[in-house]
C-alpha positions, -999 to +999 in steps of 0.1 A: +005-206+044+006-180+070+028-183+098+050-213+088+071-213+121+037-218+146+027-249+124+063-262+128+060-256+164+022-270+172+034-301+154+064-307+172+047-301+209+017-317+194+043-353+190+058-348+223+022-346+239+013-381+224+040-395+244+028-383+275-007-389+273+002-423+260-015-426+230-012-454+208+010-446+182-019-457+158-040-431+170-014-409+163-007-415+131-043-417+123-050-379+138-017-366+123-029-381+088-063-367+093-052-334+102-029-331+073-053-341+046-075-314+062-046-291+055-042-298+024-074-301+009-090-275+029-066-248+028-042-236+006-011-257+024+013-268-001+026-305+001+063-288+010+048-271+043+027-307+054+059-322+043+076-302+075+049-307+095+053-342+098+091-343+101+085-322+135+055-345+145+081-373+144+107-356+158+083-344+188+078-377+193+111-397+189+127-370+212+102-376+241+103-413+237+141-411+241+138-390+272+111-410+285+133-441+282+164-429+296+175-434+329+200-422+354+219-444+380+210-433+417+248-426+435+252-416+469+283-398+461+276-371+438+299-343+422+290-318+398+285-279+393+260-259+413+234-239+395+208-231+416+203-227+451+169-225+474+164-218+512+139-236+528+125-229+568+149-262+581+168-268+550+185-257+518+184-272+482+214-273+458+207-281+425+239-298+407+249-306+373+267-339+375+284-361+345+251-381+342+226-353+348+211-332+366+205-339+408+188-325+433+211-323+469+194-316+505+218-298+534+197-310+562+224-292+588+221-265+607+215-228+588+245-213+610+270-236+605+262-236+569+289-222+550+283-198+517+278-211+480+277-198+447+269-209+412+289-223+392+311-241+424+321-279+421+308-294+449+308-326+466+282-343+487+271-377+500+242-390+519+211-413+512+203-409+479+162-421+465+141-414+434+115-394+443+079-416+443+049-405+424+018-395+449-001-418+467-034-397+473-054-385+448-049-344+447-017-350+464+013-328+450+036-349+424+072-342+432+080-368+408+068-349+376+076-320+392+113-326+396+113-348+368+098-312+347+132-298+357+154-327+344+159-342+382+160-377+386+169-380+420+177-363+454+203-370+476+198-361+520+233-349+525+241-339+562+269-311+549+285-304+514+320-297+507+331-270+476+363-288+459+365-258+437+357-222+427+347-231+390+351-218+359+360-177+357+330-172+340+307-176+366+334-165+393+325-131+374+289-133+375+286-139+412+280-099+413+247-102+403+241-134+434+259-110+458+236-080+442+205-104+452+217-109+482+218-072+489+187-060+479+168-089+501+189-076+526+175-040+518+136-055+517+143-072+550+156-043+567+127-011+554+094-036+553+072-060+575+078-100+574+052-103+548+059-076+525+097-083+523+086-118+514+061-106+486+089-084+472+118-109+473+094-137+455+081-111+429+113-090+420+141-114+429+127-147+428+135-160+464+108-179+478+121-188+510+097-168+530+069-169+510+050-201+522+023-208+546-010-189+549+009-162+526+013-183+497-021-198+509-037-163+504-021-155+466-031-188+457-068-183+466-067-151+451-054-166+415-028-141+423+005-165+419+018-155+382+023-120+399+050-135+422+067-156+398+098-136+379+087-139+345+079-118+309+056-093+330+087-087+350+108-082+320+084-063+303+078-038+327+120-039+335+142-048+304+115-038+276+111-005+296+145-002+294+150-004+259+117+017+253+138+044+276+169+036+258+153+045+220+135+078+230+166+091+241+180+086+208+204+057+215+212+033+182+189+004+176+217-019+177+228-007+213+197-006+223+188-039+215+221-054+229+218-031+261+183-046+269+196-082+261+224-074+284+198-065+310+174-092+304+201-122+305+214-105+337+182-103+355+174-139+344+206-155+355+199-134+392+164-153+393+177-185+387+165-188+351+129-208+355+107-219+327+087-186+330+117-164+328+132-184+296+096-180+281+100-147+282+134-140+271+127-165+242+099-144+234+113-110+240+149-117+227+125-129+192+110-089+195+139-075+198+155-098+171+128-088+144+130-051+157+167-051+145+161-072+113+133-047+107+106-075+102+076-085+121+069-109+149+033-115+165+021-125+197+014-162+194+042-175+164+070-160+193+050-179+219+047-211+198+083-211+187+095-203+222+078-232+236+087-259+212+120-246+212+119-256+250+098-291+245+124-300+226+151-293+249+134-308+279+099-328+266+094-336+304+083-297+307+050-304+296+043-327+328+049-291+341+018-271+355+041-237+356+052-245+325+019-248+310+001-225+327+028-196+322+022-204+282-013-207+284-016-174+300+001-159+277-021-174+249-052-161+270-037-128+264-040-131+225-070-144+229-083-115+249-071-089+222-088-112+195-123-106+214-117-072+218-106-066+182-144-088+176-162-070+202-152-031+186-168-049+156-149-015+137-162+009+156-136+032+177-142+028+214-122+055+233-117+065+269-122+051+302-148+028+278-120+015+261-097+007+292-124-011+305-132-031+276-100-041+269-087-050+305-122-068+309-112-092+278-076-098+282-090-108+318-119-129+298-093-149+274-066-158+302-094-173+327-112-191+296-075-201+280-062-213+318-096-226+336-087-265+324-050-260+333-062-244+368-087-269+374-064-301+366-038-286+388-054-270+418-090-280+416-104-250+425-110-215+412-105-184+427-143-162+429-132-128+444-096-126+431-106-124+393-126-090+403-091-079+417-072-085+390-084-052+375-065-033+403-038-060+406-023-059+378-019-024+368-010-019+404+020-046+402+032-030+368+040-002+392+055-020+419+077-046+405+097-018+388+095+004+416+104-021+443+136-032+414+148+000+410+143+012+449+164-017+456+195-010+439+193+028+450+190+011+487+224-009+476+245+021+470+244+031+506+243+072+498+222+089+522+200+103+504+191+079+477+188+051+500+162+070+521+141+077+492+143+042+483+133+032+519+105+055+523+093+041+482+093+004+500+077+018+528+050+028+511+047-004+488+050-024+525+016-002+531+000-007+498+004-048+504-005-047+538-037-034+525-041-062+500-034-088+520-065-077+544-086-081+515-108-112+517-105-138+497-123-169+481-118-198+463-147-223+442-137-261+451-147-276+420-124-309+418-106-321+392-123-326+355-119-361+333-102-356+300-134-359+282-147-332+302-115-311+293-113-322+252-151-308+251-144-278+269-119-267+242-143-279+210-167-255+228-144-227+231-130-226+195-169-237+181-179-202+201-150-187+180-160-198+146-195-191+156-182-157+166-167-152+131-198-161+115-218-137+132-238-164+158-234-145+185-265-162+205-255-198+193-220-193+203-233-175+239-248-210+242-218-230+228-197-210+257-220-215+284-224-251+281-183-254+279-179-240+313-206-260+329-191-292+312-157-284+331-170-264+362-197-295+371-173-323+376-184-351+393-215-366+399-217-378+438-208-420+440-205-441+469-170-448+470-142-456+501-109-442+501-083-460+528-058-428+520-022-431+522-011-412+553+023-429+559+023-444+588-010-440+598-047-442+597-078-426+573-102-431+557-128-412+535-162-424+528-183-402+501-216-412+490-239-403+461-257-376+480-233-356+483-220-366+524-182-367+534-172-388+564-136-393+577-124-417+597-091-410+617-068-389+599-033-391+616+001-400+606+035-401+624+058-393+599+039-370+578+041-336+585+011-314+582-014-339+566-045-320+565-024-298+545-006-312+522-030-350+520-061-352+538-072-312+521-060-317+483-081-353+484-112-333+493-103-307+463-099-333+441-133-351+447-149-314+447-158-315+486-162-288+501-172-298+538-167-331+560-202-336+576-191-366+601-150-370+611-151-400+636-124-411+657-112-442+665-087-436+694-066-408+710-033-416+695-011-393+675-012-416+638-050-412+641-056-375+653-030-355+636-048-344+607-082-334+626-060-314+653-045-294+623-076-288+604-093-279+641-059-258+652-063-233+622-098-232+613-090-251+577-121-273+573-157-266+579-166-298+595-203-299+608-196-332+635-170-347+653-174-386+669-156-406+690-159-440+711-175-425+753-141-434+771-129-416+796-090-410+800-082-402+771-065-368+769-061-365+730-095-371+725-104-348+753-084-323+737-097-324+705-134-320+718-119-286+734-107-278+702-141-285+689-158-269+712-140-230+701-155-236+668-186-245+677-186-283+666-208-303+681-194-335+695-211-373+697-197-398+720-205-435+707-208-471+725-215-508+713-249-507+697-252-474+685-257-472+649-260-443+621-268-437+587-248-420+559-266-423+523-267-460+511-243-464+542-253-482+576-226-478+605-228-501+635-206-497+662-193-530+679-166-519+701-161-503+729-185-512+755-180-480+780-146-488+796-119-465+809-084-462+788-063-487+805-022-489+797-033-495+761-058-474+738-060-498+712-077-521+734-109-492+733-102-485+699-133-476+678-151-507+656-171-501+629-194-525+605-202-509+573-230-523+556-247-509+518-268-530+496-258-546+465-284-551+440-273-577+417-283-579+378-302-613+379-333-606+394-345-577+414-355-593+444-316-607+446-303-584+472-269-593+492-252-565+516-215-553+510-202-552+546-167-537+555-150-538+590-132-509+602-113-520+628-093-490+638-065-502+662-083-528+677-061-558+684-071-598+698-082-587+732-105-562+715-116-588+693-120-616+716-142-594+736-167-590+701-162-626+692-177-638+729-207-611+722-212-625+691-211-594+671-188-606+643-200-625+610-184-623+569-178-594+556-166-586+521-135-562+529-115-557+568-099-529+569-072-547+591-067-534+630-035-521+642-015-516+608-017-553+604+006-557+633+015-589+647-012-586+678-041-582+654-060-602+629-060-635+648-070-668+633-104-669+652-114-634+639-099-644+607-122-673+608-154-655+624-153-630+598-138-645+564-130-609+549-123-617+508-098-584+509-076-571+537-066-532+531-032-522+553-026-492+561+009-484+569+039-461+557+072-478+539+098-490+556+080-479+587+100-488+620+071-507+637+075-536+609+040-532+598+025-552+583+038-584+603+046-612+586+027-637+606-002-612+601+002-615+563+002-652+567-025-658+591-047-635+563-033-659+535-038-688+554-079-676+553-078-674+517-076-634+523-062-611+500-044-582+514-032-548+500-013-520+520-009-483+514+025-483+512+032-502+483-006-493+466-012-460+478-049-447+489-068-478+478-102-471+466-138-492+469-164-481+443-197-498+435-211-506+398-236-529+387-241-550+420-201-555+424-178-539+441-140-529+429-107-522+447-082-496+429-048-489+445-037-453+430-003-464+423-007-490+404-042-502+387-044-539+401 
């Protein structure tokens, strides 16, 4: 059997996977059975290599199950050995090694009172320490699995840190290479413009501190990420140059080899050793091994061993999108060359022909190799940045070296070598101010379902067999239909979203054809929601505009989120609605907002009533009045009505109807109990945060709501939801479910019934 090691490996990450996806551990013994009968009597595997193979399937999945089950106390005094450090814009991040694992500590003090640190200190720091909670949106960034991908448990706020020690001599020697970085930001800073520096310092040195905002927003629209993030096309183009300099001078194998090791463990230990980085110096230390063994080592048994190598270290890496996108691209690469190598079909393409060719496939098997992984992750793709990849990358093979090496001549302070190296970054500052006006463009396509995803990759490996065989219009077809499995997600569905906004209010309403209407949008203890909540909901459900954001009221828990998208031109929103009050400034300001980007604005009143696919809006409150002391008393009321057709008979027809009482509390509902305008509904989305004021037992008993859906953030300091609130709704024989403990809770329709899912936990 061919290429013993990659088995070996495939098996053991295969185990690990199981775990993860939480497979039965029937099913898994069922596939790994099938699979190895397949190997046996299909190929020429001998019982001695399937043997091995299931001793690392096991092994895969006994070590993950034991990582998956082990836990690590949360302590608010923590001690331990610093090993990585991180700057953010109002804080910094120290990464500690601590008896019982690994933990992540926040300085939340000021940056010029903070003193200077170093790996490999003992430090000590205490402050309020938390697990870190698993998303509450859907789309919304998981900093559990992310941390938890690094082997963090937990994070501790810590107002100041104290360093009890130097540490051990060994890394008191290395802190050259820290004080080295250092220096050559400070040499980035000083020769280019804001942007460039911060291009530079993420790409060559690994510092992201100033690469955020619309910066990163641009490179990750333009698929351009990977080129930023130190990994093996760094050290290919630094230590494997190196070594390839090193050899044609004449210099000894052996030195070589241990020269460019030298270099490559140095350069990683500067950048903070990431997943990427120890991909590739797996990878390229395996090169270098079999180049001074004097054997052979391809592409993919180096990439396979690497990464089980690293599975097994840490299984929670594969909840890792870098992880897995960093290995996938790298398996896109071998990929690429294996449709080339089909493509030439023996015939010897040369020239400009055969540059082309070749870039065009390696470009071909990375985007068909990472498309799932992209999509699952980001839910988009980007359209124009794959076309600039063809200039991108040769042009950052030049750079990344370049901008390295100009670096350390700008360290050494001679005259003349550091103003060569300031007019090299100079120009580089020039070349990326030129990129960055390029325009970019991203395809929101959502996020696919695992079946969606398992017959995406039966498609791509039937279009390789097919290839093999010589199909070439069969697999053509085979390929075409794969992509359109993943890139066509979702079919449109009626479906409610109360979103978790923290302490706040929103709402998203899609419906099967194809609208998007949000309701509020605001939080007061979540910074930059459109950004980081309301926006990667929309990516996940695929949508790509809002065509109706209503408005409930003016105040800052309820507007936030529109103010933001408004403020920097981040949705395409075709209307804006709101209740015709006047003294509201908020409101008044967001229709000012509006108004720049050309968005029309409706004003609504009792009585007015729209339409929204299988949706029926009537508005019930207010009735035209000023703002008095109190907005919620003019607060926006809603009754949502759709059909429900039930399975008995066809003419059985009964409506869903759903309150969506914004902040309205008992004066405002007094005022629509006297008009009559209140009668059951199936779900209230309760007023005010379920405060104390709201919900009263008359409304209660007007309307006799079945659910009650809370929106609120945890341990907020308003004490929503009240307690007599959540009585007064049990006391009706009303269930009730809040954000906080549920996250976004979600309506959907099916078969005459509808269906409330909380995206924490399945209830």
């Amino acid at each position: 059997m061919k290429r013993p090691l990659m088995g070996m490996g495939i098996a053991l990450v295969a185990g690990a996977a199981a775990v993860w996806a939480e497979m039965p551990l029937l099913c898994v013994c069922f596939g790994a059975l099938a699979a190895l009968l397949y190997l046996k009597f299909r190929t020429d595997s001998s019982w001695k290599y399937i043997l091995g193979l299931s001793v690392f399937l096991i092994v895969g999945f006994c070590r993950t199950m034991a990582a998956e089950q082990r836990t690590v106390p949360l302590e608010e005094d923590v001690c331990g050995r610093l090993y990585k450090i991180q700057d953010k814009e109002k804080s910094r991040y120290l990464f500690l090694k601590t008896e019982n694992g690994k933990v992540l500590v926040i300085e939340t003090g000021e940056e010029e009172i903070r003193q200077p640190l170093y790996k490999g200190q003992i430090l000590t720091a205490r402050g309020k320490a938390e697990y870190f909670e698993p998303p509450g949106n859907p789309g919304q960034f998981d900093e559990k699995n992310y941390y938890r991908s690094q082997g963090i448990a937990y994070r501790v706020w810590a107002d100041g840190v104290e360093v009890l020690s130097e540490g051990q001599m060994f890394f008191r020697k290395l802190r050259i290479l820290e004080k080295l970085r250092t220096a050559i930001s400070g040499v980035y800073t000083e020769t280019m413009g804001p942007s460039g520096a911060a291009v530079l310092r993420a790409a060559v040195l690994g510092d992201r501190s100033e690469f955020r905002g619309d910066l990163r927003r641009y490179y990750q629209e333009n698929g351009w990420l990977h080129l930023v993030t130190v990994s093996g096309l760094h050290l290919s183009f630094i230590a494997m140059g190196f070594y390839r300099r090193l050899r044609r001078r004449g210099v000894s194998m052996v030195l070589s080899v241990l020269l460019a090791s030298a270099l490559m463990a140095a350069y990683g230990y500067m950048t903070d050793l990431g997943d990427s980085m120890l991909r590739a110096m797996g990878m390229m230390g395996l090169t270098l091994g079999a180049e001074l063994s004097g054997r052979k080592t391809d592409l993919m048994t180096s990439l396979v061993f690497t990464g089980a190598v690293m599975v097994f270290l840490r299984p929670e890496r594969l909840l890792s999108s870098g992880f897995l996108l960093s290995f996938g691209a790298v398996g896109g690469m071998a990929f690429g060359k294996w449709l080339w190598t089909s493509l030439q079909n023996g015939e010897n393409i040369q020239g400009i022909q055969m540059k082309a060719g070749y870039a065009l496939c390696i470009q071909s098997g990375i985007f068909l190799t990472t498309l799932p992984l992209v999509l699952w992750n980001m839910f988009e793709i980007p359209v124009i940045g794959m076309g600039y990849n063809f200039f991108m990358i040769p042009l950052v093979s030049v750079l990344i070296p370049a901008a390295f090496t100009a670096g350390l001549a700008g360290v050494c302070g001679l005259p003349l070598i550091s103003g060569a190296a300031a007019l090299i970054l100079k120009a580089a500052d020039g070349i990326l101010a030129g990129v960055h006006r390029l325009p970019s463009m991203t395809w929101v396509c959502g996020k696919p379902e695992g079946w969606q995803v398992l017959l995406y990759i039966f498609c791509i490996l039937g279009w390789a067999f097919l290839r093999k065989r010589k199909k070439k219009i069969s697999g053509r077809l085979l390929l075409a239909s794969g992509c359109l499995i993943l890139l066509i997600l979702r079919l449109p569905a009626d479906r409610i979203i109360c979103m978790d906004v923290g302490q706040g209010d929103g709402i998203c309403i899609m419906t099967e054809e194809g609208q998007t209407l949000f309701i509020d949008g605001g939080s007061s203890d979540v910074k930059a929601l459109f950004q980081y909540r309301l926006e990667p909901l929309m990516k996940y459900y695929g949508l790509r505009k809002i065509d109706l954001w209503l408005l409930t009221h003016g105040d800052e828990d309820h507007i936030s989120g529109i103010r933001e998208a408004l403020e920097e031109g981040r949705a395409e929103i075709e209307k804006i609605a709101f209740p015709d009050i006047d003294g509201d400034d908020a409101l008044e300001n967001i229709e000012i907002l509006a108004k720049k980007r050309e968005i029309p604005v409706v004003r609504l009143l009792r009585g007015d009533e729209f339409e929204a696919g299988n949706f029926h809006f009537d508005c019930l409150h207010p009735v035209g009045t000023a703002v008095g002391g109190d907005k919620n008393n003019t607060s926006l009321v809603l009754a949502l009505r759709r059909e429900l057709r039930e399975r008995l008979t066809e003419a059985e027809v009964s409506d869903f109807t759903m309150l969506l009482m914004g902040d309205a509390e008992g004066e405002s509902e007094a005022e629509m109990l006297k008009r009559g305008d209140l009668s059951g509904c199936h779900i209230l989305k309760a007023g005010h945060h379920g405060s104390a004021g709201a919900s009263t037992e008359a409304f209660l008993e007007a309307v006799c709501p079945e659910w009650a859906l809370i929106s609120c953030g945890e341990k907020n300091r308003y004490g929503h939801p009240a307690e007599e609130t959540l009585k007064r709704l049990e006391g009706a024989g009303c269930q009730w479910l809040t954000t906080a403990r549920y996250g976004a809770l979600t309506v959907e329709f099916e078969n005459g019934r509808y269906f409330i899912y909380g995206y924490k936990n399945n209830d």
